[in-house]
C-alpha positions in Angstrom: -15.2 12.7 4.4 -15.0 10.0 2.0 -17.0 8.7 -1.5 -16.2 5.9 -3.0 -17.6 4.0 -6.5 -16.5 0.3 -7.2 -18.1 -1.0 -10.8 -17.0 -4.5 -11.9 -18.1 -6.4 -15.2 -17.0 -9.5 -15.5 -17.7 -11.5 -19.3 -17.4 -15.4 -20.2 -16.9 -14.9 -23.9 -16.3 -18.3 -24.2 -14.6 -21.8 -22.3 -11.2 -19.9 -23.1 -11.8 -16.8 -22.5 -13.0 -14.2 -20.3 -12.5 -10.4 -19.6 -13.2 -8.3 -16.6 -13.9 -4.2 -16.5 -13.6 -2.5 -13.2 -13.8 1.3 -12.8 -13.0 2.9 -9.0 -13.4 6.3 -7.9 -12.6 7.7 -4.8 -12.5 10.7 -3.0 -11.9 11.6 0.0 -9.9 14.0 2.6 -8.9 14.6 5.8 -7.9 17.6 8.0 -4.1 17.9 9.3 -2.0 20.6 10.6 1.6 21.6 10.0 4.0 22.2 12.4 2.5 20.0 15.3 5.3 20.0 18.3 5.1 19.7 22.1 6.3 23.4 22.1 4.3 25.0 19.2 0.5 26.4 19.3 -1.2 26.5 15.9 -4.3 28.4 15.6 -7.0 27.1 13.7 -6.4 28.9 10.0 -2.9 27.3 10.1 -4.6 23.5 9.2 -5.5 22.1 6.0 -7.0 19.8 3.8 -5.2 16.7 2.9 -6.6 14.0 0.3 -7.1 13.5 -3.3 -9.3 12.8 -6.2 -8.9 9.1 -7.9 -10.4 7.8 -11.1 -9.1 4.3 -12.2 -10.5 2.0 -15.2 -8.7 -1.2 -15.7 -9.6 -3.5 -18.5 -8.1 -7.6 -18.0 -9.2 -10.4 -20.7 -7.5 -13.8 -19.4 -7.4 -16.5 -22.2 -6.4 -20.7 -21.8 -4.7 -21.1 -25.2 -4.3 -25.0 -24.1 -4.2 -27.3 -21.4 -0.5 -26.2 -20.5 -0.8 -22.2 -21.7 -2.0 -19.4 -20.5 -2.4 -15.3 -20.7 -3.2 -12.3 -19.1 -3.4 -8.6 -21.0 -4.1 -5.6 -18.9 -4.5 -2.1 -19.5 -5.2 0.3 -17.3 -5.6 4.2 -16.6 -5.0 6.1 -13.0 -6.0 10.0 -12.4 -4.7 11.4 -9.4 -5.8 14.7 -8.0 -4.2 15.1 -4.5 -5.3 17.9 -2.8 -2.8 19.9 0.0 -5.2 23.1 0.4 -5.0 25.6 3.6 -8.5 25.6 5.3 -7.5 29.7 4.9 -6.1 30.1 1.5 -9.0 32.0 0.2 -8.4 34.5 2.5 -4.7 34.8 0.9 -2.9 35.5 4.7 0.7 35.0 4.9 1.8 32.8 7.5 3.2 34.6 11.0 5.8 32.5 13.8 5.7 33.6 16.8 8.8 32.4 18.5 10.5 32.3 21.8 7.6 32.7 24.1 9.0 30.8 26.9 10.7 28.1 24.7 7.1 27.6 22.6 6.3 29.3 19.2 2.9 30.2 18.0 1.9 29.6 14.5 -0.5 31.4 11.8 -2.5 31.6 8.7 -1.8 29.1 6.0 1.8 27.5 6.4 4.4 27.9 4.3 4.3 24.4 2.6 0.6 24.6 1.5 0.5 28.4 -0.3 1.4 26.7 -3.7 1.1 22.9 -3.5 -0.8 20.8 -6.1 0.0 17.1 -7.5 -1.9 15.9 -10.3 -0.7 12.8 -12.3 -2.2 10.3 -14.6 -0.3 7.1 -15.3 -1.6 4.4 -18.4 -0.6 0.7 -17.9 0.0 -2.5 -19.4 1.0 -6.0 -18.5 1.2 -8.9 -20.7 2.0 -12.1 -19.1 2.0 -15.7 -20.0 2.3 -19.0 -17.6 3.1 -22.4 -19.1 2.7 -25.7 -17.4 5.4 -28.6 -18.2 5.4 -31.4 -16.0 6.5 -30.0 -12.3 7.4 -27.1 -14.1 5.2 -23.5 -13.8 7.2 -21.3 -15.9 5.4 -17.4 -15.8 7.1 -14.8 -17.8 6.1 -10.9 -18.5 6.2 -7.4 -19.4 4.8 -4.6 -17.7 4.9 -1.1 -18.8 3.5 2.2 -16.9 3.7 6.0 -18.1 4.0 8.6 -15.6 2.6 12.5 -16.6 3.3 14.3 -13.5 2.1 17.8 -13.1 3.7 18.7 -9.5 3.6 22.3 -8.0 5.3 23.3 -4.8 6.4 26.3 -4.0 7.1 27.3 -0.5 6.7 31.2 0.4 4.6 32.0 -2.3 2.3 34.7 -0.4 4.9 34.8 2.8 6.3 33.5 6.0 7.2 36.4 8.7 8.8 35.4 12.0 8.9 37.5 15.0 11.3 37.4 17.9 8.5 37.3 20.4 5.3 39.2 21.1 6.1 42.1 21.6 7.9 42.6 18.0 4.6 41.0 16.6 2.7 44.0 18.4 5.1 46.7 17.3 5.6 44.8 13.9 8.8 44.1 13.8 9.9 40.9 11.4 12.9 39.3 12.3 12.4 37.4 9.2 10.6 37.7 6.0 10.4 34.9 3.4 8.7 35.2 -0.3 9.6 32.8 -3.4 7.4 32.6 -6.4 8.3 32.3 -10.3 11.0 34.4 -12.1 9.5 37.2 -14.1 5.9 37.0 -13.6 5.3 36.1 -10.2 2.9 33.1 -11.0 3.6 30.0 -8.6 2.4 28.0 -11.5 4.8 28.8 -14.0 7.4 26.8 -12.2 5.6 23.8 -11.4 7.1 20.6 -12.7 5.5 19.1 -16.0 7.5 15.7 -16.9 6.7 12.3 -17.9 8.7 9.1 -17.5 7.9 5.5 -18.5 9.1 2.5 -16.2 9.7 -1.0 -18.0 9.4 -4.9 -16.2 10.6 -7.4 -18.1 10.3 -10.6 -15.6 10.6 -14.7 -16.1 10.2 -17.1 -13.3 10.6 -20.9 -12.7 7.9 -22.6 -9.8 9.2 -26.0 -9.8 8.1 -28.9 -7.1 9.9 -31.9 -6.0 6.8 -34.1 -4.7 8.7 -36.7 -3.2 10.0 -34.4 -0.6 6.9 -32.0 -0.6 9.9 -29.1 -1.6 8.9 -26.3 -4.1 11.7 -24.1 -5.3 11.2 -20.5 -6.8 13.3 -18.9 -8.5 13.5 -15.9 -11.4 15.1 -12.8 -12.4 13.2 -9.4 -13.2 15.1 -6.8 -15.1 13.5 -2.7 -14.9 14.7 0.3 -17.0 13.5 4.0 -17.3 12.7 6.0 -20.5 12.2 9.9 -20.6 12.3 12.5 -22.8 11.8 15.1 -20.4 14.4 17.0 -19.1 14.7 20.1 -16.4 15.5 23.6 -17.7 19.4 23.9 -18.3 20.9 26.0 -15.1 24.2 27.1 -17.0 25.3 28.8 -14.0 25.1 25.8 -12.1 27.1 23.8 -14.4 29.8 26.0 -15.0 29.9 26.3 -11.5 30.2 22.7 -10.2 31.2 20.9 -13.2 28.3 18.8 -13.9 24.6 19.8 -15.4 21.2 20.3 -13.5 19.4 18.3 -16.3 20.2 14.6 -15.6 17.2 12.2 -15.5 16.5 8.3 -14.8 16.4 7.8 -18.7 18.0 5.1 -19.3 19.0 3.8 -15.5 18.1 0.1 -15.1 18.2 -2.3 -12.4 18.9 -6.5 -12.6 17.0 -8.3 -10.0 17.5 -12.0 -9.3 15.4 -13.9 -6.8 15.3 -17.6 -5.4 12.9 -18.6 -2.7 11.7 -21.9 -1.4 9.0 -23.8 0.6 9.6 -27.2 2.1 6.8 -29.6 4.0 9.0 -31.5 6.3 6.5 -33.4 8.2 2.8 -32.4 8.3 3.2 -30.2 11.7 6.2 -28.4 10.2 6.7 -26.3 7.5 9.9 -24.5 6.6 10.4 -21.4 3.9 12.7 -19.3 3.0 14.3 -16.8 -0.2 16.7 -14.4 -1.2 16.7 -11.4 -3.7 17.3 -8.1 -4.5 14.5 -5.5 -5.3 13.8 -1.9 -6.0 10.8 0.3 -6.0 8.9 2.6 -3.6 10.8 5.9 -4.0 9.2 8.8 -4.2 8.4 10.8 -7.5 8.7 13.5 -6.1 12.8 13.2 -5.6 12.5 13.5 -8.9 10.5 15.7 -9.9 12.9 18.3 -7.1 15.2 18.9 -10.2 12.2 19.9 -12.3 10.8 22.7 -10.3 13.8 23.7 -8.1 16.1 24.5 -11.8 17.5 27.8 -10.3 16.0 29.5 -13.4 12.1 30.2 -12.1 11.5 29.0 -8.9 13.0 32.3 -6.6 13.3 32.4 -3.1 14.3 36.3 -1.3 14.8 36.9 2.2 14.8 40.0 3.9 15.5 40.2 7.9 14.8 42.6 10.6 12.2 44.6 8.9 10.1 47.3 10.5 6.7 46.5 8.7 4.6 49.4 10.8 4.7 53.2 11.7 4.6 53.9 14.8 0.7 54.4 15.0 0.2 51.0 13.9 -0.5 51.6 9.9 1.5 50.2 7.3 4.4 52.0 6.4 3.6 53.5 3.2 5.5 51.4 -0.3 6.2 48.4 1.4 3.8 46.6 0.5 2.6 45.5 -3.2 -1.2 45.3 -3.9 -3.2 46.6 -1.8 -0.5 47.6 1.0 -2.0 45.2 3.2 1.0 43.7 6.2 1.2 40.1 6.0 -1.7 39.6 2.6 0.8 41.5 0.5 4.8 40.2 -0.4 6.9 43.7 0.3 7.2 44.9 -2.8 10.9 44.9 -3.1 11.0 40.6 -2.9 7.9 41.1 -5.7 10.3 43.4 -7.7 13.3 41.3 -7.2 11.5 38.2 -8.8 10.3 39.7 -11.3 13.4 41.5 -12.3 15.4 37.9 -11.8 19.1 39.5 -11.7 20.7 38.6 -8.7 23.6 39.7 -7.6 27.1 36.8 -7.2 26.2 34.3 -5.1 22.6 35.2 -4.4 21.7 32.8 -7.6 18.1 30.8 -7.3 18.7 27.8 -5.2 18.9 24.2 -7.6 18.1 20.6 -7.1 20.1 17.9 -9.2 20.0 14.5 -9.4 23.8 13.4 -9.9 25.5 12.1 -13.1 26.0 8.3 -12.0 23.0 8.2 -10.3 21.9 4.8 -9.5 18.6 3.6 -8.5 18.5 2.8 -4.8 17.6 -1.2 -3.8 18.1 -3.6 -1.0 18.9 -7.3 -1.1 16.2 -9.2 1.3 16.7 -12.6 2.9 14.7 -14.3 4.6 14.2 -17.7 6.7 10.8 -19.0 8.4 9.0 -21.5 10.2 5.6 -22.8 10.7 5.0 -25.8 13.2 1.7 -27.1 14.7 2.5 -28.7 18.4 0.3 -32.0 19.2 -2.4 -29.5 21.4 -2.8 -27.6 18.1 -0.4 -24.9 19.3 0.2 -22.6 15.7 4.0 -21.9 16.3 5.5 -19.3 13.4 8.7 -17.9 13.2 10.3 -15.0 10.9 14.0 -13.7 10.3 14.5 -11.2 7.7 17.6 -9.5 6.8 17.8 -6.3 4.1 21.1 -5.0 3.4 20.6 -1.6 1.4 22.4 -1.0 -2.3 22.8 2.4 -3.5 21.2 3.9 -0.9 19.6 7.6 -1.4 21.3 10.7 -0.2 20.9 14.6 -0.8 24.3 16.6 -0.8 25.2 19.9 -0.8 26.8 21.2 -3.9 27.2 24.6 -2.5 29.5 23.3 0.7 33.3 23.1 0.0 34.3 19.5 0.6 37.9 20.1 -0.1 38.3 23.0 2.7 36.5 20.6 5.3 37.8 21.0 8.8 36.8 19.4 12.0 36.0 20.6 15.9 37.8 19.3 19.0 34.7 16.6 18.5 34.8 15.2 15.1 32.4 17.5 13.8 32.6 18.4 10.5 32.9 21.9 9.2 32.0 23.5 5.6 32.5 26.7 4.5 30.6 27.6 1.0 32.1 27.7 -2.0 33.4 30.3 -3.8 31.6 31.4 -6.9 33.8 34.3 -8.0 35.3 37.6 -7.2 34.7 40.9 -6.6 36.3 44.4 -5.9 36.5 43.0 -2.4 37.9 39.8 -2.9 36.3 36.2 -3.1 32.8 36.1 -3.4 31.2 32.6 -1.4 27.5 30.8 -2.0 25.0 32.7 -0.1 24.4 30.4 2.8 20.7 30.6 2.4 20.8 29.2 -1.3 20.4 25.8 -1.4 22.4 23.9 -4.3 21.3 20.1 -3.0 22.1 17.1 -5.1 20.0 13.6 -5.0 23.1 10.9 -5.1 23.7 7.8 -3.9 25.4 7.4 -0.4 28.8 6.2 0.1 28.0 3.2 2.6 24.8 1.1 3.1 22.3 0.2 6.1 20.9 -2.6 6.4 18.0 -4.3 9.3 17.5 -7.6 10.9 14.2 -8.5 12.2 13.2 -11.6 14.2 9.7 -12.3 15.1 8.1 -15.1 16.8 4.0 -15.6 17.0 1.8 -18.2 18.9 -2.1 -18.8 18.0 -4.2 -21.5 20.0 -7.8 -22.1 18.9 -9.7 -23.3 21.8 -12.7 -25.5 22.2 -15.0 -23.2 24.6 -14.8 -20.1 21.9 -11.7 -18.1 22.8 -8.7 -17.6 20.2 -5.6 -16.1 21.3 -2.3 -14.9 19.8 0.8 -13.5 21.1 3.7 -12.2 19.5 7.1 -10.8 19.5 9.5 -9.2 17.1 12.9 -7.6 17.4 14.0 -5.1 15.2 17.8 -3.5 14.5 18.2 -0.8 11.5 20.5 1.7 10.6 21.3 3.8 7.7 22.4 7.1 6.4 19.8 8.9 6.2 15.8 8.5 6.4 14.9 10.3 3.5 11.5 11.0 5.4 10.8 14.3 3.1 9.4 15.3 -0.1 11.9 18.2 0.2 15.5 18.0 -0.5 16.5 20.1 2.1 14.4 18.6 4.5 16.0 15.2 3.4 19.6 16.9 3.6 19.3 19.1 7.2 16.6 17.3 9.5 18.7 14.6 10.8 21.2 14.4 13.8 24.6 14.0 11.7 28.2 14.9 12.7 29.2 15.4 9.0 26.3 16.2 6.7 28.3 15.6 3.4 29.1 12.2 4.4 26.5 11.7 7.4 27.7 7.7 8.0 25.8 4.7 9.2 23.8 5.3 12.6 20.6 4.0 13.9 17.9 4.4 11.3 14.5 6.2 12.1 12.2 3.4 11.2 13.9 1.1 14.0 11.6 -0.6 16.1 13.7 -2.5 18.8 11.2 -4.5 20.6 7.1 -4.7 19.8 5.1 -6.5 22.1 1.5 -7.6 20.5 -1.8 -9.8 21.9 -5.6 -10.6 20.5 -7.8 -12.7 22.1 -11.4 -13.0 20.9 -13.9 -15.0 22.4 -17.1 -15.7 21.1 -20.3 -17.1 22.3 -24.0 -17.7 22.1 -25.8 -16.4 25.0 -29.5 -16.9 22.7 -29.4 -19.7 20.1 -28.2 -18.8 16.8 -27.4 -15.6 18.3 -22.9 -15.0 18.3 -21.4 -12.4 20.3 -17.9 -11.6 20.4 -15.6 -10.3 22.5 -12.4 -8.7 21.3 -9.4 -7.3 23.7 -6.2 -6.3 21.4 -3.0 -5.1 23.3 0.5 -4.0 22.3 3.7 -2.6 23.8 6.5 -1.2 22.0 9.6 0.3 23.0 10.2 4.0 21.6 11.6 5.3 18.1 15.0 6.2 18.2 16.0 9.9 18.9 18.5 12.5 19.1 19.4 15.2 21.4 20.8 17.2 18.2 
């Protein structure tokens, strides 16, 4: 399902001057499920609804201020409302894992990742830029501006997960595990969602200028970003005497110096060469940041209980383990409900936390590129591409809670961390609970990088049919993916023979050879009358994968 609204006023005030309005709303959704494998089976109350709510008003008034000047002021407001709902959640159902039914799990009621999940942000914008004309100069300078207010809940667990070794324990209701998290002291998933705001600054000047006796134009500018906040997670000071370094570091005040230079040179009318170099940032997810806002080890807790006998043996809930109503699988045990409300773990068992590091730098990637376009004497559209990115400061979540210094290795190279040790007791050293996460967002210590070469050919012919073929080659490696919105996603769910320091290795978005056709041929078969025929084809080798 999917609405959509598109107003647009456009006003001449005068010769010099003219201002536009447009307003956009859209909403729309789509239904997904979670835990989609070859060896999995989810029933029908384990998908939900994915999509989101947008309301955008952006007012522009462009102005020639003389022959050789002129300006462009923006401002503009976004409203996000992305909606991750469980087609089941009113039913308020735990989700159940069936596993090890002949190598396949069975999943459901609403999963895990969509009990407590709700994004809602509203950013306000503004861009002033100005362009200036002097001889085979066009000189365009600017400043952008755009406030982020984030409101972002996600909470895993916050009604249940229960997994059961196999059918028959499901019968006999035997949990092999039992997960529950929701917010320290009142139990309220929303009362650890993260609330921030963060403003990102462009300051950018560039230089178009064209050498007309050799048909050449050269580009080339610089564009210089920084970050402002005021917002700051909740102080963990467990976490900081523990490690060394505070839970509370933001972007504020992280900036990023980009210079670029491209060209674009006619050599002879049937050829055409162009080409660039620079270095640029953007695209990472908010929601890396906004990980250290509701993951503070100070709200958000996660229990875990195992091997649990939720039934007697007549098949009726065992009387007092349940809160609520008493109901299996609709009501957390009681005893995870107490613990998170009483928020006094014991040594070790501490509230998992996500930092971003002190140092932190934000992640970017010199591009280069070189390109061809040449027309043969038949009309034969020739076009050739090579791009090289080499990463800078790539991202990379840690483990804060491993031991680097008492790393040991197998027979193989594999790397092996023991937890560290948070203190003593009347039994000796007491070690991070190996089910509390303490995951840091840093910057890795080496760099990927890709290399793409494509090659296209389009011909136009007479009788109605065009046609294109192309090519591309792809190589790309890097440390890790980052494919999640969740840090420990982002840390575990990658094949790695030392997680702390995974190294370069083929990158998931690699595409090593992509095959792709069109042809279209169109006709009259009654005057005045065009029909068209379209046949689009493609072939590309498989995504990398692991055996890990």
């Amino acid at each position: 399902e999917d609405e959509k609204v598109l107003i647009k006023v456009d006003w001449n005030i005068n010769d010099a001057h003219r201002a536009s309005l447009v307003y956009n709303y859209n909403d729309g959704f789509r239904l997904d499920q979670s835990d989609e494998r070859n060896n999995t089976v989810t029933l029908s109350n384990h998908f939900y609804k994915v999509g989101a709510k947008l309301n955008s008003i952006v007012g522009s008034l462009y102005s020639d201020w003389s022959d050789n000047f002129s300006t462009e002021l923006r401002l503009g407001q976004i409203k996000l409302d992305n909606t991750q709902r469980s087609l089941d959640a009113d039913s308020g159902f735990g989700e159940i894992q069936i596993e090890r039914i002949n190598g396949a799990s069975i999943f459901i009621g609403p999963d895990d990742s969509r009990q407590s999940n709700d994004l809602n942000w509203q950013s306000q914008t503004l861009k002033f830029a100005g362009t200036y004309f002097f001889d085979s100069h066009t000189i365009t300078g600017g400043y952008e501006y755009e406030n982020l207010d984030v409101f972002n809940l996600f909470m895993q667990h916050t009604v249940g997960e229960y997994r059961f070794n196999g059918l028959d324990d499901f019968e006999a209701g035997i949990a092999d595990d039992i997960y529950y998290n929701n917010s320290a002291g009142t139990n309220n998933p929303d009362d650890a969602a993260a609330n921030f705001e963060y403003a990102t600054h462009a300051a950018y000047i560039q230089d178009e200028y064209v050498f007309d006796a050799v048909d050449l134009t050269l580009v080339f500018g610089v564009r210089y970003d920084w970050y402002t906040s005021d917002d700051k997670p909740r102080y963990n000071e467990s976490f900081a005497n523990r490690y060394g370094y505070g839970n509370d570091e933001t972007l504020d005040g992280k900036s990023l110096f980009q210079p670029r230079l491209g060209f674009n040179w006619r050599v002879e009318d049937n050829l055409e060469l162009r080409g660039g170099f620079g270095l640029y940032s953007g695209g990472n997810p908010n929601v890396w940041i906004a990980n250290s806002y509701s993951n503070d080890g100070i709200t958000n807790i996660d229990t875990y209980r195992r091997d649990l006998n939720l039934l007697n043996p007549d098949g009726t809930p065992i009387d007092g383990l349940f809160s609520g109503q008493g109901r299996p699988i609709y009501d957390p045990l009681q005893e995870q409900v107490d613990e998170v409300a009483a928020n006094s773990p014991s040594l070790g068992n501490e509230p998992s936390v996500n930092a971003i590091a002190k140092g932190f730098k934000v992640p970017s990637e010199w591009k280069y590129n070189l390109g061809f376009t040449y027309t043969t004497e038949d009309e034969y559209l020739i076009q050739g591409d090579i791009l090289f990115a080499q990463k800078k400061n790539s991202a990379l979540i840690t483990a804060a809670s491993w031991d680097d210094e008492g790393r040991t290795e197998l027979f193989d190279g594999r790397a092996v961390y023991d937890y560290v040790v948070v203190g003593q007791n009347d039994f000796g050293d007491v070690n991070r609970n190996f089910r509390k996460s303490d995951l840091v967002l840093s910057n890795a210590k080496e760099n990927g990088k890709s290399t793409t070469i494509s090659i296209a050919v389009k011909k136009e012919f007479d009788f109605g049919l065009d046609a294109s073929m192309g090519y591309a080659f792809n190589k790309s490696e890097d440390v890790s993916p980052m494919t999640s919105a969740v840090s420990f996603s982002n840390f575990a769910n990658f094949a790695t023979s030392d997680a702390q320091d995974p190294g370069l290795a083929t990158s998931n978005y690699e595409t090593p050879h992509r095959f792709t056709m069109n042809l279209r041929y169109s006709t009259e078969f009654i005057d005045s009358y065009r029909t068209s025929f379209t046949l689009f084809g493609s072939r590309t080798k498989g995504r990398p994968m692991s055996y890990t």
